[in-house]
DONU-973092 format. One record per residue (C-alpha): residue in one letter; x, y, z. Coordinates in pm, whole numbers, plus 50000, padded with zeros to 5 digits. Example, Ala and Ser with C-alpha at 12.3 -4.5 7.8 and 13.67 -1.06 7.14 Angstrom:
+--------+-------+-------+-------+
! residu !     u !     v !     w !
+--------+-------+-------+-------+
!      A ! 51230 ! 49550 ! 50780 !
!      S ! 51367 ! 49894 ! 50714 !
+--------+-------+-------+-------+
//
This chain:
+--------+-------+-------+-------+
! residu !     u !     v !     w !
+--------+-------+-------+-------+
!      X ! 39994 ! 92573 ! 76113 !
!      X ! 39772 ! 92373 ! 75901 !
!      X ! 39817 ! 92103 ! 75689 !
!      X ! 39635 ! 92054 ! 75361 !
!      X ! 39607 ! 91786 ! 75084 !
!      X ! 39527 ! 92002 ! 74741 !
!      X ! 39407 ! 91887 ! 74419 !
!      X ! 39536 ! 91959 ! 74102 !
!      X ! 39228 ! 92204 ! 74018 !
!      X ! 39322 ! 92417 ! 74290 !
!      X ! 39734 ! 92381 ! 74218 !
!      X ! 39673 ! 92508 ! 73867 !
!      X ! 39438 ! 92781 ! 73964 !
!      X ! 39722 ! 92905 ! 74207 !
!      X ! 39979 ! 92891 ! 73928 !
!      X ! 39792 ! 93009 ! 73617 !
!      X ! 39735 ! 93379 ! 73595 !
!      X ! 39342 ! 93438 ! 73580 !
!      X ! 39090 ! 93516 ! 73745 !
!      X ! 39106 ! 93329 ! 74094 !
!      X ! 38817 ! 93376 ! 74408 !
!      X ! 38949 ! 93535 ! 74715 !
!      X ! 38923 ! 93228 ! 74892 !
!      X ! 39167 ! 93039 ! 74671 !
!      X ! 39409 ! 93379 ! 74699 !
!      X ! 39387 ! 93325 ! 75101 !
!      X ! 39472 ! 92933 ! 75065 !
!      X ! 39743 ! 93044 ! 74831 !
!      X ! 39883 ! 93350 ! 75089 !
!      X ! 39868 ! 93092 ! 75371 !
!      X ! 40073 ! 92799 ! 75210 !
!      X ! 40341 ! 93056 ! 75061 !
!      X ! 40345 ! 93254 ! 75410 !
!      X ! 40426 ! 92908 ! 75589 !
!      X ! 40100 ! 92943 ! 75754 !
!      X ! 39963 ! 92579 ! 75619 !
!      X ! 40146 ! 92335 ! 75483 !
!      X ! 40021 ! 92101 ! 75126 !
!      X ! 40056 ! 91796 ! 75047 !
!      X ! 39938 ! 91592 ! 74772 !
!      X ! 39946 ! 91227 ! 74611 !
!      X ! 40205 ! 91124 ! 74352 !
!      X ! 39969 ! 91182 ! 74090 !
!      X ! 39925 ! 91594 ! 74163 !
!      X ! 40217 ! 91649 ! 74004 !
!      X ! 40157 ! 91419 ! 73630 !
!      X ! 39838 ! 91571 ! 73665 !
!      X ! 39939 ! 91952 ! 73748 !
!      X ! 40191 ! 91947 ! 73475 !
!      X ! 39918 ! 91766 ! 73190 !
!      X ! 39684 ! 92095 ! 73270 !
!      X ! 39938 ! 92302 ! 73198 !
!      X ! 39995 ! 92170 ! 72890 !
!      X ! 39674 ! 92127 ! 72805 !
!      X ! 39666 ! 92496 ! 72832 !
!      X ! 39966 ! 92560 ! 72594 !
!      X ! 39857 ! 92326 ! 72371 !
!      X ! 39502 ! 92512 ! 72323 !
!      X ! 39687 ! 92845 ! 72335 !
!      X ! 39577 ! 92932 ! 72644 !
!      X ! 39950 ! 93014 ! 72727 !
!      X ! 40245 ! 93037 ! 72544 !
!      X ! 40468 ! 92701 ! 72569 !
!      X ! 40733 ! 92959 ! 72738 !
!      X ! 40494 ! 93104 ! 72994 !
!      X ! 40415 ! 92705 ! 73021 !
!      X ! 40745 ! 92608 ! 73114 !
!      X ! 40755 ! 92847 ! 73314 !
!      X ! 40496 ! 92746 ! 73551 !
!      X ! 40596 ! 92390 ! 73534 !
!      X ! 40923 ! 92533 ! 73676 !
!      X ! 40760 ! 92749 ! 73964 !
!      X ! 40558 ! 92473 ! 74050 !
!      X ! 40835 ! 92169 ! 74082 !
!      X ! 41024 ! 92409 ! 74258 !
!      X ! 40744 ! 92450 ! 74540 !
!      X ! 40869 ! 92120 ! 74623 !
!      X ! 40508 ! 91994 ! 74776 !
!      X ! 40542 ! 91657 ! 74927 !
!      X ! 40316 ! 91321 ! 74786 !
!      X ! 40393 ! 91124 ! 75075 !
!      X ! 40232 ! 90765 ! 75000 !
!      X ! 40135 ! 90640 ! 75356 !
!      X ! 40053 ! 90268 ! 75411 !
!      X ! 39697 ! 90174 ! 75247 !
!      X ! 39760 ! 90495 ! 75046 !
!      X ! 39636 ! 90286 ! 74770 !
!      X ! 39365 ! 90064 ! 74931 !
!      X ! 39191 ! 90309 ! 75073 !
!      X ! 39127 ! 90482 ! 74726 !
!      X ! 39044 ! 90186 ! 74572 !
!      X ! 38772 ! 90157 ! 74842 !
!      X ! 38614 ! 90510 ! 74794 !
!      X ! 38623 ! 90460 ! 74414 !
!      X ! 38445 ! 90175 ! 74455 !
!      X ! 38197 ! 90351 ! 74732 !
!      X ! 38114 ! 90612 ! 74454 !
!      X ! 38070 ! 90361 ! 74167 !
!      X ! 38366 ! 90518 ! 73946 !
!      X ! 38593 ! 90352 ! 73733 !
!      X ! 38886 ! 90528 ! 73823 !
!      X ! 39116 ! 90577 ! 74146 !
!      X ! 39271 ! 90938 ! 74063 !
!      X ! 39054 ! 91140 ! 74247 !
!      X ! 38976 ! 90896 ! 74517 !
!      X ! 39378 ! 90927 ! 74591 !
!      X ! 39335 ! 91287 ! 74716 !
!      X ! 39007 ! 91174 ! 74946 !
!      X ! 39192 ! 90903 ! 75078 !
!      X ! 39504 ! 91088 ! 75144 !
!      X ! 39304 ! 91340 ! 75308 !
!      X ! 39151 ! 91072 ! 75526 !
!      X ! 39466 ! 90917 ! 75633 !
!      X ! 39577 ! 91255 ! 75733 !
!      X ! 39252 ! 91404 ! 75904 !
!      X ! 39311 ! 91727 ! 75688 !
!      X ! 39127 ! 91927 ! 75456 !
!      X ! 39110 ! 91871 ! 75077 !
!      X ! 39121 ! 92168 ! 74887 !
!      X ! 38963 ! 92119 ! 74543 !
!      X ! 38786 ! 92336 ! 74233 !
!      X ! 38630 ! 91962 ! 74103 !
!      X ! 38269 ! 92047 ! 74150 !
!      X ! 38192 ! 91683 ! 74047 !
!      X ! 38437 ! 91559 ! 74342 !
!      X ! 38305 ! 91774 ! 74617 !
!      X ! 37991 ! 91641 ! 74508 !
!      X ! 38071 ! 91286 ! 74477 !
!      X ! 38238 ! 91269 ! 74860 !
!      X ! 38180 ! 91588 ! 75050 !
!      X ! 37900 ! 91359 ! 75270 !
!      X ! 38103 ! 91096 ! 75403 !
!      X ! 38407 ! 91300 ! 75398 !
!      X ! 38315 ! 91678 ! 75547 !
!      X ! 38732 ! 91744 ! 75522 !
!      X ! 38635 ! 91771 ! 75133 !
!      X ! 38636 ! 92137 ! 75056 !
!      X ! 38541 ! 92315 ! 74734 !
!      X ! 38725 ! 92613 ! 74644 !
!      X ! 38480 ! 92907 ! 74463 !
+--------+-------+-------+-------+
//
């Protein structure tokens, strides 16, 4: 069993019908199998949730198949554990990569705290961190 911190790229591309790679299936089959185990910081869900809407709200999906998913996905009951120097520690790598904001840095850090993988679609993210942090891994 593995654990896993996911992003919220990779949690709306395993909610949203669409076209999704066969790697991201396989990360999907293993977490719903029991097989791995995700977690994620506070923020995946506000984040999660603001995608979907952001879908609805460019018709993308209906507000009913919206709700829907918002549904399925608080009831997948992922835990945001926020570990001592949760925090800290993303305020350090968004500082390291010279960006304004923290968000994104609180899935590297939680990662790090963890010594598990990050599962991600945020091309810009892998990018930005996959060098000192190899755990970072981008999803096709």
């Amino acid at each position: 069993m593995a654990l896993r911190c996911i992003d919220a790229s990779c949690m709306v591309a395993c909610l949203v019908p669409g076209d999704q790679s066969y790697e991201m299936m396989r990360a999907w089959g293993a977490f719903e199998s029991g097989e791995d185990h995700w977690v994620g910081p506070p923020l995946l869900y506000s984040e999660t949730v603001s995608v979907i809407r952001r879908l609805a709200f460019q018709g993308l999906l209906t507000n009913s198949e919206a709700k829907g998913i918002v549904q399925d996905f608080v009831a997948l009951d992922i835990p945001t554990p926020v570990p001592r120097g949760l925090y800290e520690l993303a305020y350090d790598i968004a500082e390291r990569y010279s960006v304004s904001r923290a968000y994104d840095a609180c899935y590297v850090a939680l990662a790090q705290i963890y010594t598990c993988e990050l599962l991600t679609m945020d091309k810009r993210l892998h990018k930005l961190a996959h060098r000192d942090y190899p755990l970072v891994r981008l999803m096709p």
